[in-house]
C-alpha positions as CSV (number, residue, x, y, z in Angstrom):
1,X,-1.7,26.8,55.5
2,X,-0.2,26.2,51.8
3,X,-3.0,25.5,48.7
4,X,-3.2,25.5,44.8
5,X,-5.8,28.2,43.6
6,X,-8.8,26.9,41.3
7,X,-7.4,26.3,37.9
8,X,-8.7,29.0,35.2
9,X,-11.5,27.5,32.9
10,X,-12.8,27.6,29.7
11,X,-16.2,28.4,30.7
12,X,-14.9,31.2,32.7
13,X,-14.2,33.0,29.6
14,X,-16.4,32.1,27.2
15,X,-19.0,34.8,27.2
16,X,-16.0,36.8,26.0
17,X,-14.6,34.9,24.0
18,X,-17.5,34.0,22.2
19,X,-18.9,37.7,21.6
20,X,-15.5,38.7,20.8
21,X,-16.1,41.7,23.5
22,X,-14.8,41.8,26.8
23,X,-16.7,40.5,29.0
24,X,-16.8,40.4,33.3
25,X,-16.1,36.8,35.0
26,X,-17.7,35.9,38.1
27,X,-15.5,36.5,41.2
28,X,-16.4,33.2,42.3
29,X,-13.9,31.7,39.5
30,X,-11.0,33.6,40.2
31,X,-11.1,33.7,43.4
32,X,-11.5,29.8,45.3
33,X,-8.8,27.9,46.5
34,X,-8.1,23.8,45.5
35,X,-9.2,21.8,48.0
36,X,-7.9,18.5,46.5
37,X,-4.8,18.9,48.4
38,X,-3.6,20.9,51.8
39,X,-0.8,21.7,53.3
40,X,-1.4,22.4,56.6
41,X,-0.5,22.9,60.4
42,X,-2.7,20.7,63.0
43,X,-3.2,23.6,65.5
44,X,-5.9,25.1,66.8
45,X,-6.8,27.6,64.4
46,X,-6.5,25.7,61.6
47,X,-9.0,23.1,63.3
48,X,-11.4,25.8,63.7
49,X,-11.6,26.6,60.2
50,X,-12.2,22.7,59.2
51,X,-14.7,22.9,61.7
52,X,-16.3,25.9,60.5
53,X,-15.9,24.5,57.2
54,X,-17.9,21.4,57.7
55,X,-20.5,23.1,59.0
56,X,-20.9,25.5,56.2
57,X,-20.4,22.8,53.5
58,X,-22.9,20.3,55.4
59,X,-25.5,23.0,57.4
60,X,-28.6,21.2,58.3
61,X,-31.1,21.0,55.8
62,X,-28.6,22.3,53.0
63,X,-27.4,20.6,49.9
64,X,-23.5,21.1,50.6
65,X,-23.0,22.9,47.2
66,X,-19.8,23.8,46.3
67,X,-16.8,22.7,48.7
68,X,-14.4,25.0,47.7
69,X,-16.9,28.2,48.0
70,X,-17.7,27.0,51.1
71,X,-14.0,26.7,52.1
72,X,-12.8,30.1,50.9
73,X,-15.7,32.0,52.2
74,X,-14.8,30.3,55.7
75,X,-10.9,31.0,55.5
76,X,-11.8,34.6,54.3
77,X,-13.3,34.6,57.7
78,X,-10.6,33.3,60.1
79,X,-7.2,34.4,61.3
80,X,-5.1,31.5,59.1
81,X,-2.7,32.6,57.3
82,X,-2.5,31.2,53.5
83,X,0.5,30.5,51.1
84,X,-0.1,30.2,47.6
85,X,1.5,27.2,46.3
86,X,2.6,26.7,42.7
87,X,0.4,24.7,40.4
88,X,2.5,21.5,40.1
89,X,1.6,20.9,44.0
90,X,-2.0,20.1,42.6
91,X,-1.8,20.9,39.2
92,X,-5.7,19.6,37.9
93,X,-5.9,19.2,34.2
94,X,-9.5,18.0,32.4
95,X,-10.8,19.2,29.3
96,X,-12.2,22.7,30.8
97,X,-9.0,24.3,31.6
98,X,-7.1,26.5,30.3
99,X,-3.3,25.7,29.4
100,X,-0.9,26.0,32.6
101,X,2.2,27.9,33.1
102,X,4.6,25.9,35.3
103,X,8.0,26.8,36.2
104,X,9.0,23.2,37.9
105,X,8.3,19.3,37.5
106,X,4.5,18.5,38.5
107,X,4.7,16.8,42.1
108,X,0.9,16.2,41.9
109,X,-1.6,15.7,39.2
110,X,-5.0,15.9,39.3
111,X,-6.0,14.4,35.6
112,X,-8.3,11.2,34.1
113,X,-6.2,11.7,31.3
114,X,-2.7,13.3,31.4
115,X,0.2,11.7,32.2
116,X,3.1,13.2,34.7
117,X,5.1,11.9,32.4
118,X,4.0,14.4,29.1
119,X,3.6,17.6,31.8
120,X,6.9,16.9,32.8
121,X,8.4,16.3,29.3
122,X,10.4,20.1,29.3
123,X,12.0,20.9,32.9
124,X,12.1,24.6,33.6
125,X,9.2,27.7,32.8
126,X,6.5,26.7,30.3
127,X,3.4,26.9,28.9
128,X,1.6,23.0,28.9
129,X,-1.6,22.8,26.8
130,X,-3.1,20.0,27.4
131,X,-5.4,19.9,24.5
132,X,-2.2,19.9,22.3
133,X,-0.6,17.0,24.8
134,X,2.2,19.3,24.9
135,X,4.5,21.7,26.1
136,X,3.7,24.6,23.5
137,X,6.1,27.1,24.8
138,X,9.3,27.7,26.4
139,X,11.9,30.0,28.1
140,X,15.3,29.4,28.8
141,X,17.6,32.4,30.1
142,X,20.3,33.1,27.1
143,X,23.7,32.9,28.9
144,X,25.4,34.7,25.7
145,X,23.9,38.2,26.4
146,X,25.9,40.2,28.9
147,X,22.9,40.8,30.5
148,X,21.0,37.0,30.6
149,X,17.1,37.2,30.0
150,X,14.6,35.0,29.4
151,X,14.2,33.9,25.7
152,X,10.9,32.4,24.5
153,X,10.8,29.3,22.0
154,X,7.2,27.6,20.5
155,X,8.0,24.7,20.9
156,X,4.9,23.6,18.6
157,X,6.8,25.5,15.6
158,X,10.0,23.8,16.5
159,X,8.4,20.3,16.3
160,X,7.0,21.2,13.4
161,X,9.9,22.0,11.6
């Protein structure tokens, strides 16, 4: 079973960051999986969990609530086994999220907005902010040092130049 965790947001930090003390997030935001898009094996376990699913999402007399609670609470409960995927499988950008670090080309975006074509502007690891409509920083491994690392460039200061 593959799936793109719940992208950080905003609002998830903003008691800290707006009492400049550090603050606790709820574990709910850190911890849900993406539902937009799933990976998965059609076997029998796996159909037990979208059952279970669905009933804990739609319960009689219930409201539904939150998919993805409902989801991760049921997969917490069953024997599937999860792989994180990388954040370009599902990579969901709207104005509440934080900037993304991605390491390859966006396969899938979630976005009203964005463009594949921006996110995918710099190939290789970044950091996309898209408030800024940009990739705002970069790292490419330095070949000339005997022993290669990776080399950070702002790639805002560089435009700026």
């Amino acid at each position: 079973f593959g799936v793109v965790p719940e992208p950080y947001l905003f609002s998830h930090a903003k008691g800290s960051l707006l009492s400049g003390k550090p603050m606790g997030i709820t574990w709910n935001s850190l911890n849900n999986w993406n539902t937009g898009m799933i990976l998965y094996d059609n076997n029998r376990r796996v159909r037990a969990l979208f059952e279970a699913w669905n009933d804990a999402y739609n319960y009689p007399g219930g409201t539904g609530g939150g998919d993805q609670e409902a989801f991760t609470l049921q997969l917490d409960h069953s024997d599937v086994r999860v792989k994180e995927l990388p954040a370009e499988y599902n990579l969901r950008i709207h104005t509440n999220t934080l900037p993304h670090f991605l390491t390859q080309e966006v396969k899938i975006l979630h976005s009203r907005y964005e463009t594949c074509e921006r996110v995918n502007a710099m190939s290789g690891p970044r950091l996309y902010d898209h408030l800024k409509e940009q990739t705002v920083y970069g790292w490419q491994l330095d070949t000339q040092d005997p022993d290669p690392v990776f080399v950070s460039t702002c790639v805002t200061d560089e435009r700026l130049e």
